[in-house]
MARKEVEX-85626 format. One line per field, with one value per atom (N, C-alpha, C): y negated, z negated, x negated; atom name. Coordinates in pm, 1 decimal, decimal comma, m for minus. Atoms other than C-alpha are relative to their C-alpha. Example, Ala and Ser with C-alpha at 12.3 -4.5 7.8 and 13.67 -1.06 7.14 Angstrom:
% MARKEVEX-85626
yy: c(119,0/450,0/m120,0/119,0/106,0/m109,0) .
zz: c(0,0/m780,0/0,0/6,0/m714,0/m73,0) .
xx: c(m89,0/m1230,0/m90,0/82,0/m1367,0/77,0) .
atom: c(N/CA/C/N/CA/C) .
END
This chain:
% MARKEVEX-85626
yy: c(9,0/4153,4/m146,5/138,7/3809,8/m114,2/94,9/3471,8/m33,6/45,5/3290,7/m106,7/70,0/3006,1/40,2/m37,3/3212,3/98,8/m51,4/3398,0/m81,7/136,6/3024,6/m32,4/33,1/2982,4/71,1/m97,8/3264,6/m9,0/27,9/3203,4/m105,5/126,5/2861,1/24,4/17,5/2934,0/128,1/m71,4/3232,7/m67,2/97,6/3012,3/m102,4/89,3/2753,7/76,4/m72,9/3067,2/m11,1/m14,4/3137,2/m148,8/153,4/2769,9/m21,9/8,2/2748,6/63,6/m57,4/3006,2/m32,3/79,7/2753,8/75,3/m87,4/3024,9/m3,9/64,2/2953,2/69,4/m92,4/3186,0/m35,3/31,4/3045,8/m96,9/137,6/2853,0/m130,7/143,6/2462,2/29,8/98,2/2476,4/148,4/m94,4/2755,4/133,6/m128,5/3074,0/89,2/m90,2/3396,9/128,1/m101,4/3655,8/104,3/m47,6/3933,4/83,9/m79,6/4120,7/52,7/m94,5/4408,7/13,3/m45,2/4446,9/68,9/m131,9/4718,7/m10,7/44,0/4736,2/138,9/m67,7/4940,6/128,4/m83,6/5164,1/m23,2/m2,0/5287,8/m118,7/127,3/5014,5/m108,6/145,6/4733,3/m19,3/57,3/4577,6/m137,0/112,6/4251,1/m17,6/50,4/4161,6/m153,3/181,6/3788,1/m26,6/60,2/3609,8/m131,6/187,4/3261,4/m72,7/80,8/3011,2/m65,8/78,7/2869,4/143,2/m82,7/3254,7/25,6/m42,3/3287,3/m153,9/90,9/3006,8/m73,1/m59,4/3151,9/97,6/m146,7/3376,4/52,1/m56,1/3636,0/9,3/65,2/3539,2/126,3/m160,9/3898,7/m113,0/105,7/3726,0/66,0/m67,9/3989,9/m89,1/69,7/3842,0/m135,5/141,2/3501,8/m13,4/15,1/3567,6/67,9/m64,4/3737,4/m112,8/130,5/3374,2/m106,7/95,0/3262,9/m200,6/143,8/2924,4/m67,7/34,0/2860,0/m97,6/111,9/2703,3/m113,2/133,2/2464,6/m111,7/79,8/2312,0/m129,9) .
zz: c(m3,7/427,2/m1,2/m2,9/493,8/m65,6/51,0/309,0/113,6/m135,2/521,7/30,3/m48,3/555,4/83,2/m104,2/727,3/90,2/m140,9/925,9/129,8/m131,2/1096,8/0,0/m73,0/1123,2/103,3/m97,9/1297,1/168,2/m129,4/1511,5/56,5/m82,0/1626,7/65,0/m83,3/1718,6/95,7/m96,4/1919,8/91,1/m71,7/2087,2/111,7/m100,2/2160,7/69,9/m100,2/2314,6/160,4/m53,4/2512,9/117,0/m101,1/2667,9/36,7/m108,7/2784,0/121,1/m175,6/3024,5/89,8/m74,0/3163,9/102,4/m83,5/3336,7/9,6/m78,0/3544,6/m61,7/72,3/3367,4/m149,9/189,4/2995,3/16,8/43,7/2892,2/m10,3/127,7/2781,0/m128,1/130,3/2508,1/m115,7/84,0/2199,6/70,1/7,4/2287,3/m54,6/117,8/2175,9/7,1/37,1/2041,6/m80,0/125,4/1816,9/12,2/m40,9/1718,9/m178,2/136,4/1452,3/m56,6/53,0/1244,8/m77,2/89,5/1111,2/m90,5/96,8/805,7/m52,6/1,0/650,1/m83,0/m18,9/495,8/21,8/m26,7/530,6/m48,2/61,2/333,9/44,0/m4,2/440,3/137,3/m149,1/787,8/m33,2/m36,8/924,4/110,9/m137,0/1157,5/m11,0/m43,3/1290,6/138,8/m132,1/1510,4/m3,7/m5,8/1666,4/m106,5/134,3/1398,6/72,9/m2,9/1565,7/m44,8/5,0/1554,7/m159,8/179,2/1183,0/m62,5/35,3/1033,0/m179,4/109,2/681,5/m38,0/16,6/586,5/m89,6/173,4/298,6/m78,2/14,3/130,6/m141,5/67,3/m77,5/m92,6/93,5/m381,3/17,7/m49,9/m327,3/86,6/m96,2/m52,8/45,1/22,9/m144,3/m71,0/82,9/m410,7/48,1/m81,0/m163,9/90,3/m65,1/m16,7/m25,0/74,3/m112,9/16,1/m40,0/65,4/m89,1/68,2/m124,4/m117,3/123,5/m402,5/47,9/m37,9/m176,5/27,8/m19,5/m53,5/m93,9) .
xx: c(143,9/5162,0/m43,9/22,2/5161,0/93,7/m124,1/5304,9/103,4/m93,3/5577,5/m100,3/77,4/5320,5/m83,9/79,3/5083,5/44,5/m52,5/5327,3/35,8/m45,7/5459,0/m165,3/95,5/5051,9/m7,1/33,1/5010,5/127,3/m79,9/5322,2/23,1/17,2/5243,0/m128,4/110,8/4893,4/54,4/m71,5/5053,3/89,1/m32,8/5285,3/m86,0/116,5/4970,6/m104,1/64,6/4779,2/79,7/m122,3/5122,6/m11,3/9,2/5116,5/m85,3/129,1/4777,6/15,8/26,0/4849,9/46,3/m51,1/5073,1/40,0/m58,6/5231,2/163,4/m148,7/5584,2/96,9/m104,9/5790,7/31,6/m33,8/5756,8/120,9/m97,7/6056,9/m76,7/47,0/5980,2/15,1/m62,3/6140,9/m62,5/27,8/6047,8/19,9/m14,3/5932,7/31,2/m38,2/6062,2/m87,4/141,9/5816,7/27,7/14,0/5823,8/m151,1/77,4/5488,2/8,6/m49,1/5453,3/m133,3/183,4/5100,5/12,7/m13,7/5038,7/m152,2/155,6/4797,2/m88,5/103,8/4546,8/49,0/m81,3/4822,4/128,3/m134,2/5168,7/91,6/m61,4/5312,7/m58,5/42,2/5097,3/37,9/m3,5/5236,4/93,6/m53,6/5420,5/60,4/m22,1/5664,3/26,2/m14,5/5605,2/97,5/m52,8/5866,4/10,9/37,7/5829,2/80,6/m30,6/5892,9/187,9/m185,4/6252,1/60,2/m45,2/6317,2/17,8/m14,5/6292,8/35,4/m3,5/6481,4/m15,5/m15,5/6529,5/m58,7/82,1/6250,1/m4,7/m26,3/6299,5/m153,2/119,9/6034,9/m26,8/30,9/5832,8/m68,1/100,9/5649,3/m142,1/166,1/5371,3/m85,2/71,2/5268,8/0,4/32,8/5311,7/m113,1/78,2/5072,1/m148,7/155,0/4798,9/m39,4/m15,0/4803,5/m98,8/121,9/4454,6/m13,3/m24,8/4545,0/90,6/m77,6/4843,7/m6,4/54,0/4680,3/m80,4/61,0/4490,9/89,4/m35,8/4758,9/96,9) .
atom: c(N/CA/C/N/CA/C/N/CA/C/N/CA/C/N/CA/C/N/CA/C/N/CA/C/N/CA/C/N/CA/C/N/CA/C/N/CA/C/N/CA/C/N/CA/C/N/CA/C/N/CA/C/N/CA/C/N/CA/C/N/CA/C/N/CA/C/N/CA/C/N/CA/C/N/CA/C/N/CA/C/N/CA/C/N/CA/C/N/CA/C/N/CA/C/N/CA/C/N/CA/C/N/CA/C/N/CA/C/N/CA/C/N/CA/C/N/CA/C/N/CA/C/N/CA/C/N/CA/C/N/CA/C/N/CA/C/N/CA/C/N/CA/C/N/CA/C/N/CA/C/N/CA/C/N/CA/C/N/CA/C/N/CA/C/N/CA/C/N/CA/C/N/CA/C/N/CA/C/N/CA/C/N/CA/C/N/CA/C/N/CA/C/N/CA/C/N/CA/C/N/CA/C/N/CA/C/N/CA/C/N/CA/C/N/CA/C/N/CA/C/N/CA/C/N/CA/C/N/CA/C/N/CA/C/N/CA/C/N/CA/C/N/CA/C/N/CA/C/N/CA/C/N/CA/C) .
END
């Protein structure tokens, strides 16, 4: 559902939610996360895990190409 660029957006600003709560139990060092999105049908979902967690992401061209940003950068 999503490019890999905007899966490591999505899992850094998750992370920088994560550390605000400055809560005693988070590691320092890279959190580990997984979350599953589910989309608007059966075929459309995403699983995102924290960016150290995915080092090598298989990268779908579909959804590189649903990546309206992609061309900005």
């Amino acid at each position: 559902m999503f490019s890999v660029q905007q899966k490591r957006e999505i899992s850094s600003k998750i992370q920088d939610i994560l550390r605000e709560t400055k809560h005693p139990e988070l590691p320092e060092h890279e959190i580990q996360f997984e979350i599953h999105v589910e989309g608007a049908t059966p075929m459309s979902w995403a699983d995102i895990k924290n960016n150290g967690g995915c080092i090598n992401p298989t990268i779908n061209p579909h959804n590189e190409m649903q990546d309206q940003q992609q061309g900005e950068n």
